[in-house]
C-alpha positions as CSV (number, residue, x, y, z in Angstrom):
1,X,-8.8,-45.9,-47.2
2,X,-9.2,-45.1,-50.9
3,X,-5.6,-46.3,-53.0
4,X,-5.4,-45.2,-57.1
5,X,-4.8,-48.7,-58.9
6,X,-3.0,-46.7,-61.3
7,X,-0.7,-44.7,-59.7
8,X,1.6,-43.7,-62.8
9,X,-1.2,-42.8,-64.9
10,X,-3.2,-40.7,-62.0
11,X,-2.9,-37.3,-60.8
12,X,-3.7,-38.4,-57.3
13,X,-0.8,-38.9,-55.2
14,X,-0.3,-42.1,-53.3
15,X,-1.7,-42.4,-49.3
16,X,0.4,-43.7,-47.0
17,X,-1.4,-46.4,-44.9
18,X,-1.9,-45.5,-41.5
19,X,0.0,-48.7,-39.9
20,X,3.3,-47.1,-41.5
21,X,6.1,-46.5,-39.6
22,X,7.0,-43.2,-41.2
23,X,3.1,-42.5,-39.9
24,X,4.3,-43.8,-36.6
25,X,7.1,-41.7,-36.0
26,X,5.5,-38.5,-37.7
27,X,2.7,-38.8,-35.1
28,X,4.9,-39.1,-32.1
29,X,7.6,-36.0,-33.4
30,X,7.1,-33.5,-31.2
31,X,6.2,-29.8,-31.9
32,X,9.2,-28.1,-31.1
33,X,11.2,-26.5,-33.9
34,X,15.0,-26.2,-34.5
35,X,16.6,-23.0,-32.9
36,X,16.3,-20.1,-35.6
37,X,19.3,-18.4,-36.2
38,X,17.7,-14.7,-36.3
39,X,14.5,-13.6,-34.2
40,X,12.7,-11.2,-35.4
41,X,10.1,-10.7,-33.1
42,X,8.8,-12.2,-29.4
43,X,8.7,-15.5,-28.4
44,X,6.7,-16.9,-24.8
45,X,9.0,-19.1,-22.8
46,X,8.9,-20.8,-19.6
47,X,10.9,-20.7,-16.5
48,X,13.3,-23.4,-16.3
49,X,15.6,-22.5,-13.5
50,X,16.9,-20.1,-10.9
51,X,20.2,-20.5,-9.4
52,X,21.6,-19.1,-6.1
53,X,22.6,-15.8,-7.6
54,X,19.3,-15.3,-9.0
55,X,20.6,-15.9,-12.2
56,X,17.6,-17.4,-14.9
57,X,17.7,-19.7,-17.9
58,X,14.6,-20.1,-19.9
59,X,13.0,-22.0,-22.4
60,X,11.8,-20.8,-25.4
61,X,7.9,-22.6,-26.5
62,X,8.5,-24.7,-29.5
63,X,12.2,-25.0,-29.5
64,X,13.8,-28.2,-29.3
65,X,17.2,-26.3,-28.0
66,X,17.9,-25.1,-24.6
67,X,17.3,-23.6,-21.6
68,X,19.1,-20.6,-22.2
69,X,20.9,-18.2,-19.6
70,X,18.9,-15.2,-19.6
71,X,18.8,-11.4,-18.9
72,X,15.6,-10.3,-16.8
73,X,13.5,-7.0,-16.9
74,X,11.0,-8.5,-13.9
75,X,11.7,-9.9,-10.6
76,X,11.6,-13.4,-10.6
77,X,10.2,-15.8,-8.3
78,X,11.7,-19.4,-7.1
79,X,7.4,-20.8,-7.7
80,X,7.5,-19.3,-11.0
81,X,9.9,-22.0,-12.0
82,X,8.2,-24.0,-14.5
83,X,5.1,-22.8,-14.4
84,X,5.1,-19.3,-15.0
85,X,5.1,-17.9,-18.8
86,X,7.3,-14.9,-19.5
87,X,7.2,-13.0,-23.1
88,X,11.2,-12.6,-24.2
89,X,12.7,-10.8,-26.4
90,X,16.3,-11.5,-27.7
91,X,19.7,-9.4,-28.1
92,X,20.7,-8.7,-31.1
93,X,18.2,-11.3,-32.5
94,X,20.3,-13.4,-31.1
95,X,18.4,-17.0,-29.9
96,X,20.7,-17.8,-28.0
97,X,20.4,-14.2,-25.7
98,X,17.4,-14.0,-24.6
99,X,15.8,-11.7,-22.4
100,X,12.7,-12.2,-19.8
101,X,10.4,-8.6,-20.8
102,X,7.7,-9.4,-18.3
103,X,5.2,-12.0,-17.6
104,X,1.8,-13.9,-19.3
105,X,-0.7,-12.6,-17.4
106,X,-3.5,-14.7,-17.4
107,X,-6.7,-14.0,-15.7
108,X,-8.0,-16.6,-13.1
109,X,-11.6,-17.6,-14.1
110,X,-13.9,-16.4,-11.9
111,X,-12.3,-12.7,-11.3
112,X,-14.4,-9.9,-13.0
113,X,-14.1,-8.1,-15.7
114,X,-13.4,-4.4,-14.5
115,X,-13.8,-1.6,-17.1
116,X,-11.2,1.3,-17.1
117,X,-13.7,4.0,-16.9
118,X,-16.7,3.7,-14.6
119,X,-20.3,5.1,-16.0
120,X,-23.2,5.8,-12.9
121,X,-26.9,5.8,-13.8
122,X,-30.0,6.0,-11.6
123,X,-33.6,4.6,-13.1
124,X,-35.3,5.8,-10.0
125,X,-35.3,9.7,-8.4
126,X,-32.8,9.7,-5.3
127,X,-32.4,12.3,-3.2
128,X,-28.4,12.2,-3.5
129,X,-26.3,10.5,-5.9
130,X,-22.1,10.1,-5.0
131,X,-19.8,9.8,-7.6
132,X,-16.2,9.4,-6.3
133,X,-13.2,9.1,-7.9
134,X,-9.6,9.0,-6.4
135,X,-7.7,11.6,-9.0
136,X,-10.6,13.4,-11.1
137,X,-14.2,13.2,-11.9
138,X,-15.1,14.1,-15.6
139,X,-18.3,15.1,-16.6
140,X,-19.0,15.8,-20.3
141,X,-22.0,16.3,-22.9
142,X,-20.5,17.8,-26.2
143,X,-18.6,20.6,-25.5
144,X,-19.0,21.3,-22.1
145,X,-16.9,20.0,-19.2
146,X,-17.1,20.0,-15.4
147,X,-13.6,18.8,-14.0
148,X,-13.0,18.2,-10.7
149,X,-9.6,17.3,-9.4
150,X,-8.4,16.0,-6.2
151,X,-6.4,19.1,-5.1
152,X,-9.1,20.8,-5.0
153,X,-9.4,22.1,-8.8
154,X,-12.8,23.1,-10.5
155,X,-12.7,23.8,-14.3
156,X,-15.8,24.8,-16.2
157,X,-15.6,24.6,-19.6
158,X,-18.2,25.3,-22.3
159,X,-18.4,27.7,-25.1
160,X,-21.0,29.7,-23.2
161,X,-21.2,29.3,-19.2
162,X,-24.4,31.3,-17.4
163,X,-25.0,31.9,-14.1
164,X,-28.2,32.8,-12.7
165,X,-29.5,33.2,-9.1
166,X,-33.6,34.0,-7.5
167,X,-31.6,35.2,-4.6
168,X,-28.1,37.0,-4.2
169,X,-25.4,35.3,-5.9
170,X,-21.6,35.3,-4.4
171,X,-18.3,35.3,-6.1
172,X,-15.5,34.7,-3.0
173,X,-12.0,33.7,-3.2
174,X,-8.8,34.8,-2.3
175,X,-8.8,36.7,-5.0
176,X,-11.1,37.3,-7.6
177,X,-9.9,38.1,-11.1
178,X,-12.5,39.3,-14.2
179,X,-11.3,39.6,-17.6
């Protein structure tokens, strides 16, 4: 380590040698923070306990103080104690209030990455091709739209739709209304 023999004249500013015991005790001072007295925002927290009445306490990531009783928007679990993660937010900004919004969901590693909206292609010609979808099944280029709901609903939309038929061509309903 590199000390300025100088040190009044010099701009540097002294080192500290590592065998210190301000070093020492800066080293093992943990992470946590003292209690703020206005939150602003979220904070993550853990499950500390659950008593008999179901009633939680929870403590805040990075803050020395607590547990702290707390209100709950999400059923809680007896196995999530201490190991589950829960996003809070706080009455009033109050730290001491806080209050379980939901859970840290984290994704186990090997489950697979499902897209919201589902996309079918075919490189080779088939004969049939199934698309399925529980509530509707969108199909779209530009302008124009094929909907097809599950009750049973068929929308056509386009700014021009035409019709043509070699052979005769049937419009049947129960009842058929033009114009």
């Amino acid at each position: 380590m590199k000390t300025d023999p100088h040190p009044e004249t010099s701009p540097m500013p002294a080192v500290t040698p590592p065998d210190s015991t301000l070093q020492v005790l800066l080293e093992r001072e943990s992470p946590r923070h003292k209690l703020p007295g206005q939150v602003d925002g979220l904070m993550i927290g853990t499950l500390h306990h659950i008593d008999e009445a179901g009633h939680a306490q929870v403590q805040p990531d990075n803050v020395k103080e607590g547990p702290f009783p707390a209100l709950s928007m999400v059923p809680l679990k007896q196995e999530d104690v201490g190991t589950a993660r829960f996003v809070l937010g706080f009455q009033d900004g109050n730290p001491r209030k806080p209050v379980i919004l939901g859970r840290v969901w984290v994704p186990p590693a090997d489950a697979p990455i499902v897209p919201e909206a589902s996309e079918a292609s075919t490189e080779s010609p088939s004969r049939r091709i199934v698309l399925q979808a529980d509530e509707e099944l969108e199909l779209r280029c530009g302008e124009a739209v094929i909907l097809l709901q599950a009750d049973g609903r068929i929308q056509l939309r386009g700014r021009y739709i035409t019709s043509h038929a070699e052979a005769g061509q049937r419009i049947r309903g129960g009842s058929v209304q033009i114009n």
